[in-house]
C-alpha positions in Angstrom: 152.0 157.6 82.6 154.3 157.6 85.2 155.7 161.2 84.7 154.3 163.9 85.9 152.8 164.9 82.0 150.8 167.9 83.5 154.3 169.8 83.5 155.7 168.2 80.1 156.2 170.1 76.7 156.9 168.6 73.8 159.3 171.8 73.0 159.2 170.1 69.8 159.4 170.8 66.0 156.5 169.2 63.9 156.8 170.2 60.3 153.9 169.1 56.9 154.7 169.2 53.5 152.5 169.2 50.6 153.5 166.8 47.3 152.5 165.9 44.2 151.7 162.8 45.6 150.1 162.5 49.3 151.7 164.4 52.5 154.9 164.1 54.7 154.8 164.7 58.4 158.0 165.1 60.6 158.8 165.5 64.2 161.7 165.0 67.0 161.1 162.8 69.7 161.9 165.1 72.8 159.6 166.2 75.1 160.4 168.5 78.1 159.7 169.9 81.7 161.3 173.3 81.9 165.0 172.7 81.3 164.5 168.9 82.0 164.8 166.3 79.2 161.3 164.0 80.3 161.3 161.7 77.9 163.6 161.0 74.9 161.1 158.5 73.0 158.0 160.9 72.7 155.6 160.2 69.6 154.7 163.0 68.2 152.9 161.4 65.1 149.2 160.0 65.9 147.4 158.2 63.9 143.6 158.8 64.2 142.2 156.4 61.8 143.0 155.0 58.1 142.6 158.2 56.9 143.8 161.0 59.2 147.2 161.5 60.6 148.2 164.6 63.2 151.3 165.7 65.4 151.1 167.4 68.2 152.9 170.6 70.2 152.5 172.1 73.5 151.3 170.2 76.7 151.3 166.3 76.2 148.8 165.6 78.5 146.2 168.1 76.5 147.2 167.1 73.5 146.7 162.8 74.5 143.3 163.9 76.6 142.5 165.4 72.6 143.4 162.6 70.7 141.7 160.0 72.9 138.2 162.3 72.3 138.8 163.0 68.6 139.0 159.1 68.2 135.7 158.9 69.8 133.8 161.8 68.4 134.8 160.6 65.0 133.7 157.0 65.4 130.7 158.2 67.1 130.5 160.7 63.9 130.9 158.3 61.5 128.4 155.6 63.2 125.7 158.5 63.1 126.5 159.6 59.5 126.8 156.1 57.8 129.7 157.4 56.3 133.2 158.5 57.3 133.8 162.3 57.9 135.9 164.1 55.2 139.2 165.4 56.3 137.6 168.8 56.7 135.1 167.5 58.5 137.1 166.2 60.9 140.0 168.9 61.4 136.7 171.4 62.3 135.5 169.3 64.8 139.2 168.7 66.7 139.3 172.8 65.9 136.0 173.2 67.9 137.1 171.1 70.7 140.6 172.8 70.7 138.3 176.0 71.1 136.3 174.8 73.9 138.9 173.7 75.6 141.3 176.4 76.0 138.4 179.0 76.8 137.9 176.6 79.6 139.2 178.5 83.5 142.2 176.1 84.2 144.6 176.1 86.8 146.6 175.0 83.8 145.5 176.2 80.8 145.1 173.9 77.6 147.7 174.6 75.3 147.9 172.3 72.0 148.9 173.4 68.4 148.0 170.3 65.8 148.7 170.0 62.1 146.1 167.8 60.5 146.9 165.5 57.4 145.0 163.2 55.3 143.1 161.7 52.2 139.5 161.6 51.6 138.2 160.9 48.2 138.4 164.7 47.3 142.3 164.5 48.0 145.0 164.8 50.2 144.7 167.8 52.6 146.7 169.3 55.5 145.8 171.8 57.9 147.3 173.7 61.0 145.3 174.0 64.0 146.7 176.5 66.3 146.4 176.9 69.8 143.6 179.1 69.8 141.1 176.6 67.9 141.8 178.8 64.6 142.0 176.6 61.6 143.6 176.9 58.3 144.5 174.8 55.3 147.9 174.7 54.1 148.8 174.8 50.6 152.4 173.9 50.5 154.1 173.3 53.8 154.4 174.7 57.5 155.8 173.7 61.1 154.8 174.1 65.0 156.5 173.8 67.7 159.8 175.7 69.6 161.9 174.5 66.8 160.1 175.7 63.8 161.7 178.6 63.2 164.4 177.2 62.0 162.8 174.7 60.3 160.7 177.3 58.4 164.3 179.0 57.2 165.3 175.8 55.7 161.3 175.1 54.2 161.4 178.7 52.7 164.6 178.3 51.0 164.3 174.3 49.7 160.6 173.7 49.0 159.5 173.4 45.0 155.9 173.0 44.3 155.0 169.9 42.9 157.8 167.8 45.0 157.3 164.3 45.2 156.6 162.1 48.6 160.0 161.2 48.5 161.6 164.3 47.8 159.4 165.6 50.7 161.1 163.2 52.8 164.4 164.9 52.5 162.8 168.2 53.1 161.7 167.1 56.5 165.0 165.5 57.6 167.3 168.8 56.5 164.3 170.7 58.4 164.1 168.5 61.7 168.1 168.8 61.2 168.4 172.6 61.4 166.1 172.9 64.3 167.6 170.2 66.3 170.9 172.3 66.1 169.8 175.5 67.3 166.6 174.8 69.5 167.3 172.9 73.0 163.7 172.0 73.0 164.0 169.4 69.4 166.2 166.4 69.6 166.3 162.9 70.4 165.0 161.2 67.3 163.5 161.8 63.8 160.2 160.3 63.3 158.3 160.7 59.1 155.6 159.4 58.1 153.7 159.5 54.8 150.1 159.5 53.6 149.7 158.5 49.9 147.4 156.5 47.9 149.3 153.3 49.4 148.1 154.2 53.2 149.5 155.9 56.1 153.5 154.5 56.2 156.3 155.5 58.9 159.5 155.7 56.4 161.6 156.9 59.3 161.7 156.4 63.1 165.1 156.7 64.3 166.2 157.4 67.9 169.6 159.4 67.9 172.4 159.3 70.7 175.6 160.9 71.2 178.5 159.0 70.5 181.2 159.1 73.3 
């Protein structure tokens, strides 16, 4: 990139919510350096493989050096095991190298916070990987990032279990909504995406500007 990524934040909110049906990710498009707006059009929403979807807080250029390996390692994985890993298998590994790397002496220490989603043939999980390397899987619904306290006020109040993919999708926009009015860090855009048994599918990737 031609930005100086070793200084840029995503800020960011990220939010996952459980459904009935599969999993819906959100996230804003900003990403930061200090009180600088770096980039308006970050994607915060990887896709790993056919199966496995993550977002991503904290430094960028950690968090695109870690997608880049986990890519690898999990071809490599899968080429080794004749099979492809399950979602757990997977999130452990990305939580090992998370580990690794920020117990790693750094000039710039390694800071990335990941939630996980997917579908294996056991079912759809989700998972939040926190900057430490700790791993744990989430039942109904959380959020990273500068923004997610908010978010979690409006999660806490609106979430049902048992929601559909679609009702999910609402969630995530009033979420990404009330963090992108209160936190400086969230802003610039809406991106959701979906896993369910159709596939992986971006239902909403919209930049937003200010009208003069």
């Amino acid at each position: 990139m031609d930005k100086d990524t070793y200084s840029m934040k995503t800020g960011t909110t990220t939010i996952g919510v459980k459904c009935n049906d599969g999993i819906v990710l959100g996230a804003d498009r900003r990403a930061t350096a200090d009180y600088l707006i770096a980039d308006k059009r970050a994607n915060k929403i990887h896709k790993i493989n056919d199966n496995l979807v993550l977002t991503i807080a904290g430094s960028v250029s950690d968090a695109q050096l870690l997608i880049k390996t986990i890519k690898a390692e999990l071809k490599l994985l899968e080429l080794q095991m004749g099979r492809k890993p399950s979602l757990r298998e997977s999130a452990n590994l990305l939580a090992t190298i998370v580990y690794y790397n920020i117990r790693n002496f750094s000039a710039l220490p390694s800071i990335t916070h990941f939630l996980i989603a997917g579908k294996d043939n056991t079912g759809f999980y989700l998972y939040d990987l926190y900057p430490d390397g700790s791993l744990s899987e989430v039942k109904d619904f959380t959020s990273s990032g500068s923004g997610s306290v908010m978010a979690f006020g409006v999660l806490e109040t609106l979430y049902k279990e048992g929601i559909s993919s679609e009702e999910g999708i609402e969630l995530v926009k009033k979420s990404l909504k009330a963090a992108m009015e209160r936190d400086i860090a969230t802003g610039n855009g809406i991106q959701i995406v979906t896993i369910t048994d159709k596939g992986i599918e971006t239902k909403l990737d919209k930049e937003l500007s200010l009208d003069i």
